[in-house]
ChimeraX commands (.cxc) that place a marker at each C-alpha (Angstrom):
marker #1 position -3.60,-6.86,27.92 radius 0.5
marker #1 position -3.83,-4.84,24.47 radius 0.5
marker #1 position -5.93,-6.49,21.46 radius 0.5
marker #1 position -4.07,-7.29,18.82 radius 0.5
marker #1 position -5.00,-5.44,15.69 radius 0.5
marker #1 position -4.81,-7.84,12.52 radius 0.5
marker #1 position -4.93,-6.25,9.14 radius 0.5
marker #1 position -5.81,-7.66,6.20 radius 0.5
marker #1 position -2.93,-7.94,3.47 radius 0.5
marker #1 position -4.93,-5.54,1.13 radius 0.5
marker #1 position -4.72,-2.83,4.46 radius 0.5
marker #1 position -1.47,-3.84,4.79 radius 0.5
marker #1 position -0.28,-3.12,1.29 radius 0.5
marker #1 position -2.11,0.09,1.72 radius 0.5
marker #1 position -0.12,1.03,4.83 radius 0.5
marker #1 position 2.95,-0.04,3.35 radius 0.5
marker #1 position 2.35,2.96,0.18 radius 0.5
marker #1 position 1.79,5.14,2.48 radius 0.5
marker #1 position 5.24,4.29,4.47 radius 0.5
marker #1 position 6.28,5.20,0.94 radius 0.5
marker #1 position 5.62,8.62,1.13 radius 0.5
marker #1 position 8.28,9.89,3.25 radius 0.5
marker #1 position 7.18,8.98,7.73 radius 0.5
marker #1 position 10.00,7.97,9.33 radius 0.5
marker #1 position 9.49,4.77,10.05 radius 0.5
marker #1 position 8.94,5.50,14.39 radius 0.5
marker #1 position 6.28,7.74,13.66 radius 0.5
marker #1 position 4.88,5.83,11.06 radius 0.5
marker #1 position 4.04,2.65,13.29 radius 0.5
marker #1 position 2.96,4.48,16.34 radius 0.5
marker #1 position 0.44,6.18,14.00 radius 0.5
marker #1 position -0.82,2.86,13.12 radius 0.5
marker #1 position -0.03,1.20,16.12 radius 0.5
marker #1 position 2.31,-1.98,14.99 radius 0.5
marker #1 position 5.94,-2.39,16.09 radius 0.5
marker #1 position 8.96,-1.80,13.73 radius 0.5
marker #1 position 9.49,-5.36,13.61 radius 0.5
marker #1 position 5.83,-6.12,11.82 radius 0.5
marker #1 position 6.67,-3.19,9.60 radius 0.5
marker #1 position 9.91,-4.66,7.76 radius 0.5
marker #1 position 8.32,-8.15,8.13 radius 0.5
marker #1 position 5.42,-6.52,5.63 radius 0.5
marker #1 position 8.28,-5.07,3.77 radius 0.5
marker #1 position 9.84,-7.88,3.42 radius 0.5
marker #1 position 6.64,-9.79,2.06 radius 0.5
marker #1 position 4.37,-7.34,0.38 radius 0.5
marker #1 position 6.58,-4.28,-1.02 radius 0.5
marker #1 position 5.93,-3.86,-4.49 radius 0.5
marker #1 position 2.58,-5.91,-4.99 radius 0.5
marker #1 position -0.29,-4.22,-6.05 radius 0.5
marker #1 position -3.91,-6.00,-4.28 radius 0.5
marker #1 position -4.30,-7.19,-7.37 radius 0.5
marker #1 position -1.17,-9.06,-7.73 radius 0.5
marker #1 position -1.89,-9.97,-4.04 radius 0.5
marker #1 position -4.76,-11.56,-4.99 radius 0.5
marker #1 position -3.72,-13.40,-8.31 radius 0.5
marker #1 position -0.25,-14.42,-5.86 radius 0.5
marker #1 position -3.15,-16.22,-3.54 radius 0.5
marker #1 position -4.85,-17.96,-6.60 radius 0.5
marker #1 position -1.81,-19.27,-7.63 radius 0.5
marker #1 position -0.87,-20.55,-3.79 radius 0.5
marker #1 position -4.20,-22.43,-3.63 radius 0.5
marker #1 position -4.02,-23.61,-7.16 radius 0.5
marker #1 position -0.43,-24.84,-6.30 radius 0.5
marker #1 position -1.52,-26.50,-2.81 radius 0.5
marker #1 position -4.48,-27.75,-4.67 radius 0.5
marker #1 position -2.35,-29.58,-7.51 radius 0.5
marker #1 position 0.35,-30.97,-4.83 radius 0.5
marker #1 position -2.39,-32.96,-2.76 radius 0.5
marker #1 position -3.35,-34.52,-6.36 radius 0.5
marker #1 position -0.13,-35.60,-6.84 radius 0.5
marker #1 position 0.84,-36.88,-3.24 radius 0.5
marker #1 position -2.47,-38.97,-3.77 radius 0.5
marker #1 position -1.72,-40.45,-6.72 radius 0.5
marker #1 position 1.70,-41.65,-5.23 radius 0.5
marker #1 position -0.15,-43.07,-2.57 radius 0.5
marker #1 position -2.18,-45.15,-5.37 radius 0.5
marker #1 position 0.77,-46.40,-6.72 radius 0.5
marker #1 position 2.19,-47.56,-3.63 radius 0.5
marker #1 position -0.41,-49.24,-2.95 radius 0.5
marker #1 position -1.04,-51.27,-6.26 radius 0.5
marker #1 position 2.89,-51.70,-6.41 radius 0.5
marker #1 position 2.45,-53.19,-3.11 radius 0.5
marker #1 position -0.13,-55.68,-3.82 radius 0.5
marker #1 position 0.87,-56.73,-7.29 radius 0.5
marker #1 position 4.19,-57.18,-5.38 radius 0.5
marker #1 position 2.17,-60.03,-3.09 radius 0.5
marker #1 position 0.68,-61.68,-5.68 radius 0.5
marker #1 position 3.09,-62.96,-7.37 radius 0.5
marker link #1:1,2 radius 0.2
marker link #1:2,3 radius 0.2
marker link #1:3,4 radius 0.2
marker link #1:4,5 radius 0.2
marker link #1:5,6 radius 0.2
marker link #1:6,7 radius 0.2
marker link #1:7,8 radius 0.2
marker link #1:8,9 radius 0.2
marker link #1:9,10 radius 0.2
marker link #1:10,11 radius 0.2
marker link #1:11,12 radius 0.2
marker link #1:12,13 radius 0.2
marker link #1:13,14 radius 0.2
marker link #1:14,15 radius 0.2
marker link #1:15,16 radius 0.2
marker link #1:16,17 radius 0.2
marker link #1:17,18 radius 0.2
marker link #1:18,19 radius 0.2
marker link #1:19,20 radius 0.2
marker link #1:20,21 radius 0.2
marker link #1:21,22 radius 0.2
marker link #1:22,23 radius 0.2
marker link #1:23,24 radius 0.2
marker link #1:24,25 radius 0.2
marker link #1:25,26 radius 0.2
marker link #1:26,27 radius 0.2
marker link #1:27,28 radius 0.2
marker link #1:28,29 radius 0.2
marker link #1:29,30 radius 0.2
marker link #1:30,31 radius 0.2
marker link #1:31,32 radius 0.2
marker link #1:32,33 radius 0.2
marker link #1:33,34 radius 0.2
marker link #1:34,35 radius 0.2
marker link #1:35,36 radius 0.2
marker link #1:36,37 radius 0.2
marker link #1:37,38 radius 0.2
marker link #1:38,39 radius 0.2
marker link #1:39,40 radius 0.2
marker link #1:40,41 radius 0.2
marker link #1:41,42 radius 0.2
marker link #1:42,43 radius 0.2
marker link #1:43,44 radius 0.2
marker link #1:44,45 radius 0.2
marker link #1:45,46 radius 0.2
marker link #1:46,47 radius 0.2
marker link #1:47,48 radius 0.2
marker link #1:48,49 radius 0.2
marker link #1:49,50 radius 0.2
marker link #1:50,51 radius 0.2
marker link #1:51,52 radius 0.2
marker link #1:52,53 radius 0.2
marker link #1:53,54 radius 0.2
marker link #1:54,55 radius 0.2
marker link #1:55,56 radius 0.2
marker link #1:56,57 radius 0.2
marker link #1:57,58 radius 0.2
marker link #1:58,59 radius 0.2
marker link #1:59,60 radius 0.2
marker link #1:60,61 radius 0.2
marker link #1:61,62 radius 0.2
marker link #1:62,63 radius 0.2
marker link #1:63,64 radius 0.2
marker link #1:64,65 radius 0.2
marker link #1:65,66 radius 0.2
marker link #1:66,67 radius 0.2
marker link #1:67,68 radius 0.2
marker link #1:68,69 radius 0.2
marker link #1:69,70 radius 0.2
marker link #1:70,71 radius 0.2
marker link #1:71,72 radius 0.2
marker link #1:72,73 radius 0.2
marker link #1:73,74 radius 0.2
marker link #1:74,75 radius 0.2
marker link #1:75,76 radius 0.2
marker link #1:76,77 radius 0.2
marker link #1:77,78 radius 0.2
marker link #1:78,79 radius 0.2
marker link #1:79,80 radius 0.2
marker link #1:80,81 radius 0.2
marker link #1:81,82 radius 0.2
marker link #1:82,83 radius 0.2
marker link #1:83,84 radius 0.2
marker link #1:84,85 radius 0.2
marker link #1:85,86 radius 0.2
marker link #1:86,87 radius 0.2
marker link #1:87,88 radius 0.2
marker link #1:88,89 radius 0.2
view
């Protein structure tokens, strides 16, 4: 069984500018050893970004995820008081 190579998405972005400069596509992944498919799946996700842009993209992910669990908490909260000032009287 082969090892599966995993590249980081600043390598990948990397590999995918130098897909850029004119390999045909065959060549291209056997040279860096990843099938076709993984090659238009990083097309598909990465072309265009610059690592910085990658990285700021990944800020704003977190920040997002971050700022979504706040909210789903504070539903929670007021579920909860809704629920028991809903008892009480």
């Amino acid at each position: 069984m082969t090892r599966r190579k995993r590249y980081t998405e600043e390598q990948i972005i990397g590999i995918l500018k130098e897909a850029e400069a004119g390999a045909t596509v065959g060549d291209f992944c056997r040279r860096h050893g990843i099938s076709n498919a993984s090659y238009y799946n990083w097309k598909a996700k990465y072309s265009g970004l610059t690592v910085s842009e990658l990285k700021r993209l990944r800020t704003l992910e977190d920040e997002n995820r971050r700022l979504k669990q706040i909210v789903a908490d504070q539903a929670l909260d007021n579920r909860v008081l809704k629920d028991l000032l809903s008892k009480n009287f």
